[in-house]
C-alpha positions in Angstrom: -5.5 10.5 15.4 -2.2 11.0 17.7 1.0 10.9 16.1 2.1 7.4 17.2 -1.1 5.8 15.4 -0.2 7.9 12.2 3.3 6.2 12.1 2.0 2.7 12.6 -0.4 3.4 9.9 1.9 4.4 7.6 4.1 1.4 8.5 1.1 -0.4 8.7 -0.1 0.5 5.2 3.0 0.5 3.2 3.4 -2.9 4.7 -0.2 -3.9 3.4 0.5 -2.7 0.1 4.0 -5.1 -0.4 1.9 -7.8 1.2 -1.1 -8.0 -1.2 1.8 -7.8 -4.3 3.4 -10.6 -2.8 0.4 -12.8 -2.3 -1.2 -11.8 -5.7 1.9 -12.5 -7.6 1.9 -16.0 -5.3 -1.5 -16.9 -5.3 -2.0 -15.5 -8.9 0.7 -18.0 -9.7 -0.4 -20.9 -7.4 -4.1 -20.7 -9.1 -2.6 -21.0 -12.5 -0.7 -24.3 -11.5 -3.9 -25.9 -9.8 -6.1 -24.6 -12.9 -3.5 -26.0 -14.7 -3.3 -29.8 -12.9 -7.1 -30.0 -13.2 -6.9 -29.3 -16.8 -4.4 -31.8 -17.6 -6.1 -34.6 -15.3 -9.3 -33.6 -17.1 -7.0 -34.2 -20.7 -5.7 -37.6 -19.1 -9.4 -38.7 -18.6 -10.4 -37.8 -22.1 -7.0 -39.5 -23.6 -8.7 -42.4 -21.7 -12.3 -41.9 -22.7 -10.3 -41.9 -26.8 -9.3 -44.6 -26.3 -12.2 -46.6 -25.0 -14.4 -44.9 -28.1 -11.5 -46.3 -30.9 -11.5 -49.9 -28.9 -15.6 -49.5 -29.0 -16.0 -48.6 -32.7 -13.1 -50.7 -33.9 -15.4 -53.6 -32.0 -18.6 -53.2 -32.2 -19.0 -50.3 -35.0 -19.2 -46.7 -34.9 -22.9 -46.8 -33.9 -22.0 -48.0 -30.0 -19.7 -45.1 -29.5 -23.0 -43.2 -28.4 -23.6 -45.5 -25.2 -20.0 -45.1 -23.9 -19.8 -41.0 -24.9 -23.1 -40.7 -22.5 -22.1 -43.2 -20.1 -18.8 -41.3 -19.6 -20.6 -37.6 -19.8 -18.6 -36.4 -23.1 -19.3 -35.9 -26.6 -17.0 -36.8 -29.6 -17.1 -36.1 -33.1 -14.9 -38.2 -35.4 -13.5 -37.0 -38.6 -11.6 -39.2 -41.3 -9.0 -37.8 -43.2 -10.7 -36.3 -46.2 -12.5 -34.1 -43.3 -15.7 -36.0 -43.3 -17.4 -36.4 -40.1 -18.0 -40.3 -39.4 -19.5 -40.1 -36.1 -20.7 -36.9 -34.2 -22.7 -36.7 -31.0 -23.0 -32.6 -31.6 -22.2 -29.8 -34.3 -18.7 -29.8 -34.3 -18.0 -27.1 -37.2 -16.3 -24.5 -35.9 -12.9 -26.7 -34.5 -10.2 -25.2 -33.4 -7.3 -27.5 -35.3 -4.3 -25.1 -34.2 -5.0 -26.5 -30.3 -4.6 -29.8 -29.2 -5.9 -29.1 -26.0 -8.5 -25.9 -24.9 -10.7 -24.8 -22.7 -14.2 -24.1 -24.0 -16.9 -22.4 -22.0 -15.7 -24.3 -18.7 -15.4 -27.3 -20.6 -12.0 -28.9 -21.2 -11.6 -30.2 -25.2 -8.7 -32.7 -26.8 -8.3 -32.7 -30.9 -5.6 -35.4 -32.1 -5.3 -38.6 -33.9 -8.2 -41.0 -32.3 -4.7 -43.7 -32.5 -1.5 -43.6 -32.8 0.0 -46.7 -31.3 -0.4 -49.0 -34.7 1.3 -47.1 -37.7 0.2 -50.3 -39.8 -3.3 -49.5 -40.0 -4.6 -47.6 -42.9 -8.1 -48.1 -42.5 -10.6 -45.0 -42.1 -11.0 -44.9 -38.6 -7.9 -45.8 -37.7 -6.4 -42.5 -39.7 -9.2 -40.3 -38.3 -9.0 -37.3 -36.1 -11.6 -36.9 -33.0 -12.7 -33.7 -31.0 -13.6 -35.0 -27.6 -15.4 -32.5 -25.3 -15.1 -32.9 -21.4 -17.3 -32.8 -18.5 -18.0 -28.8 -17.8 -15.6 -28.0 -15.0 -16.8 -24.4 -14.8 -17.8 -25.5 -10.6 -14.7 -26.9 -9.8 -12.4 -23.7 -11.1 -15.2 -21.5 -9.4 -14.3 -23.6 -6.5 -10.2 -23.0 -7.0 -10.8 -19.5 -7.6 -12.4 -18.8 -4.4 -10.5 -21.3 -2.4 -7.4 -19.4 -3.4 -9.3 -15.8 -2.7 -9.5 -16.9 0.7 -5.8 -18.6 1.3 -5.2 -15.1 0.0 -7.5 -13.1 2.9 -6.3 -15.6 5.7 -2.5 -15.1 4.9 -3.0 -11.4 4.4 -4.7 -11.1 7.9 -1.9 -13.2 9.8 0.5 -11.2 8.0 -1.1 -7.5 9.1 -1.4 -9.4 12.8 2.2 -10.0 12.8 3.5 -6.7 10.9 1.0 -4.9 14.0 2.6 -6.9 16.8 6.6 -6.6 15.3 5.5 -2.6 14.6 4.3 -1.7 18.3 7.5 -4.0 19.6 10.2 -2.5 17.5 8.9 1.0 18.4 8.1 1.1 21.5 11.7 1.6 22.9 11.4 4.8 20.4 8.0 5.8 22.4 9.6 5.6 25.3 12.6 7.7 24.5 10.4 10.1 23.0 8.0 10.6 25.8 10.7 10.6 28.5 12.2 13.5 26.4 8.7 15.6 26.2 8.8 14.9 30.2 12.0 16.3 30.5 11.6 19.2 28.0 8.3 20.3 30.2 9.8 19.7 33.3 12.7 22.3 32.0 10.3 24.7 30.4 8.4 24.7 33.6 11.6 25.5 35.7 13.2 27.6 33.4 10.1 30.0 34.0 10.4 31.4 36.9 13.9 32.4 37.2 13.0 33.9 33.8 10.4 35.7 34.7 12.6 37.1 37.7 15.2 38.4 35.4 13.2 39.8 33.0 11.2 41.9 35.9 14.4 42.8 37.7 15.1 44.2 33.8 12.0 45.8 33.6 12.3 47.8 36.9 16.1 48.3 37.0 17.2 51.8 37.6 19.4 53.2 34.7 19.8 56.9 36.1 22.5 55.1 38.3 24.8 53.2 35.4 28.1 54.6 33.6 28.4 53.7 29.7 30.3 50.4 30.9 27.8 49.1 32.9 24.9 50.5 30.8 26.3 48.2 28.1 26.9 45.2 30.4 23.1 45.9 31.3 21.8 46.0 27.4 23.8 43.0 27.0 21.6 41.0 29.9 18.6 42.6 28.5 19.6 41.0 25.1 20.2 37.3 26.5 17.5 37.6 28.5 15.1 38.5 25.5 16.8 35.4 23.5 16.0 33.3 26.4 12.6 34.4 26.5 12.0 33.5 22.9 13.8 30.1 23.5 11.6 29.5 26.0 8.2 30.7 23.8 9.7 28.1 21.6 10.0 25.5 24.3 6.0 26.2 25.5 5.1 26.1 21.9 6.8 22.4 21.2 6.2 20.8 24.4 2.5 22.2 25.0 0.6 23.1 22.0 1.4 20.6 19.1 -1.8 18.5 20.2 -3.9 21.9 20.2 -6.4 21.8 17.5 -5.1 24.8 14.9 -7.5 28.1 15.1 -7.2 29.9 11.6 -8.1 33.6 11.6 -7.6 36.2 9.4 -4.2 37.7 9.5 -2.6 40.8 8.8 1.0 39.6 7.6 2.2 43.4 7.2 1.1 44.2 10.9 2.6 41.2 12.5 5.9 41.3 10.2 6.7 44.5 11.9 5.5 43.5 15.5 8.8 40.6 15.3 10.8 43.1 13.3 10.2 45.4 16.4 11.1 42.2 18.7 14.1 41.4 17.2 15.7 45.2 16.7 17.9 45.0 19.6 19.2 42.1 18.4 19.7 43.7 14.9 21.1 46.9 16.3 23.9 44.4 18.7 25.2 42.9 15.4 25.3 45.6 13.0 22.5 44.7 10.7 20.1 47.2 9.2 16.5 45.9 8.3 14.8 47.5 5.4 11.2 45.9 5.6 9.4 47.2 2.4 5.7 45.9 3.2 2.8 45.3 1.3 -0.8 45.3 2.8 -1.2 41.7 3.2 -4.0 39.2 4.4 -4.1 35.4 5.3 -6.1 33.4 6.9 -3.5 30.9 9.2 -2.7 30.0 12.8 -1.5 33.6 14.3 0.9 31.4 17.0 2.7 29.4 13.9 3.0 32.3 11.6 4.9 34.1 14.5 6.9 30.9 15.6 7.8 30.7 11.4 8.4 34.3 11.4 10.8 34.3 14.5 12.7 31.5 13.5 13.0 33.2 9.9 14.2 36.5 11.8 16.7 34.8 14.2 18.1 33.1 11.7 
């Protein structure tokens, strides 16, 4: 994976995950709301259905309440006020009287006064309770549950499209910039190298026999810049050329190569005054043996 598709994915999935907690707190919400309106349209229907059964029985006696209760696909059981069950199209015993309105295995359930309109009325039925269970909606809030799942999945989708397609826009001036300045760091690496490598022969094969102290000194001096150089340029190969290189780990000894860059970097030691005391330990690791130099230099020039 190249280094531009691991930043859109990170973009990409720290953007996903802010995305799902926004739609699941939405649609989370939104579901409740429609779960909500169909229980209260399914209430309104049994408040209707009530009072069609008190009209019924207040008519025609307790005993037709049956026809209308199976004609409109609900059950009812009556209770009077001394908690004696009048009329009862299943075994209502275990009734919930704390809840005016629940939902019991997918099927929506009212428990009130079967009237309320006529205070007058003292008669038994008319002071009687009924627990009216609804049409099993378990289908219908399957339905909302997976209709929502899928708002969800659609909106998510458009959403990753259009994070994708602002991500590569807004970066791609940063691309650009980026692999203009590799082009030009190569380009320089690859003309810095051979004037390099001229100075650093014509150091190699200099005659010294030939210099006074002054000009030995200037001489060490060039030597030294052209060594920093050098390693500058090492550093420049190593950025510009070998990040994409697949990393070779081999067993390394970190006492051997500590004293190869210590050995490297003496001149420059010796030009500033400073005195290395390297007190080493027989050391292995296992690593890349062109990074642990690169961290070592860095550490030595520093």
């Amino acid at each position: 994976m190249s280094e531009k598709t691991q930043i859109l994915f990170k973009i990409l999935s720290l953007y996903l995950v802010s995305s799902v907690l926004f739609l699941s707190y939405f649609f989370i919400h939104d579901y409740q709301n429609k779960k909500e309106a169909l229980i209260l349209n399914e209430v309104k229907m049994l408040k209707e259905i009530k009072m069609g059964i008190y009209m019924k029985a207040r008519t025609n006696g307790l005993s037709s309440v049956s026809s209308l209760t199976k004609e409109k696909g609900v059950k009812a059981c009556i209770i009077s006020k001394n908690r004696a069950k009048i009329y009862q199209d299943f075994a209502c015993e275990n009734i919930d009287r704390e809840k005016n309105i629940n939902l019991i295995n997918g099927k929506v359930t009212i428990f009130e006064n079967i009237q309320s309109m006529d205070n007058d009325i003292t008669d038994e039925l008319s002071s009687a309770e009924i627990f009216l269970v609804g049409k099993d909606i378990k289908k219908e809030i399957l339905s909302l549950v997976i209709s929502c799942v899928v708002d969800a999945i659609f909106f998510l989708f458009i959403l990753l499209f259009i994070a994708f397609y602002l991500a590569k826009l807004s970066l791609k001036p940063l691309y650009e910039k980026i692999d203009t300045l590799n082009h030009f760091i190569k380009d320089s690496t690859h003309e810095i190298n051979t004037p390099l490598s001229v100075i650093s022969m014509s150091i190699e094969t200099a005659d010294l026999k030939n210099l006074n102290e002054r000009n030995l000194k200037r001489f060490n001096n060039i030597s030294l810049a052209a060594k920093s150089l050098n390693n500058i340029y090492d550093a420049l190969v190593h950025l510009s050329f070998n990040l994409d290189r697949p990393s070779k780990k081999e067993l390394i000894d970190l006492n051997l190569l500590t004293t190869q860059r210590l050995n490297y970097f003496s001149p420059f030691f010796a030009k500033r005054g400073l005195k290395i005391e390297a007190k080493l330990k027989p050391s292995l690791i296992k690593a890349d043996l062109e990074d642990m130099s690169k961290i070592l230099d860095n550490l030595l020039s520093n």
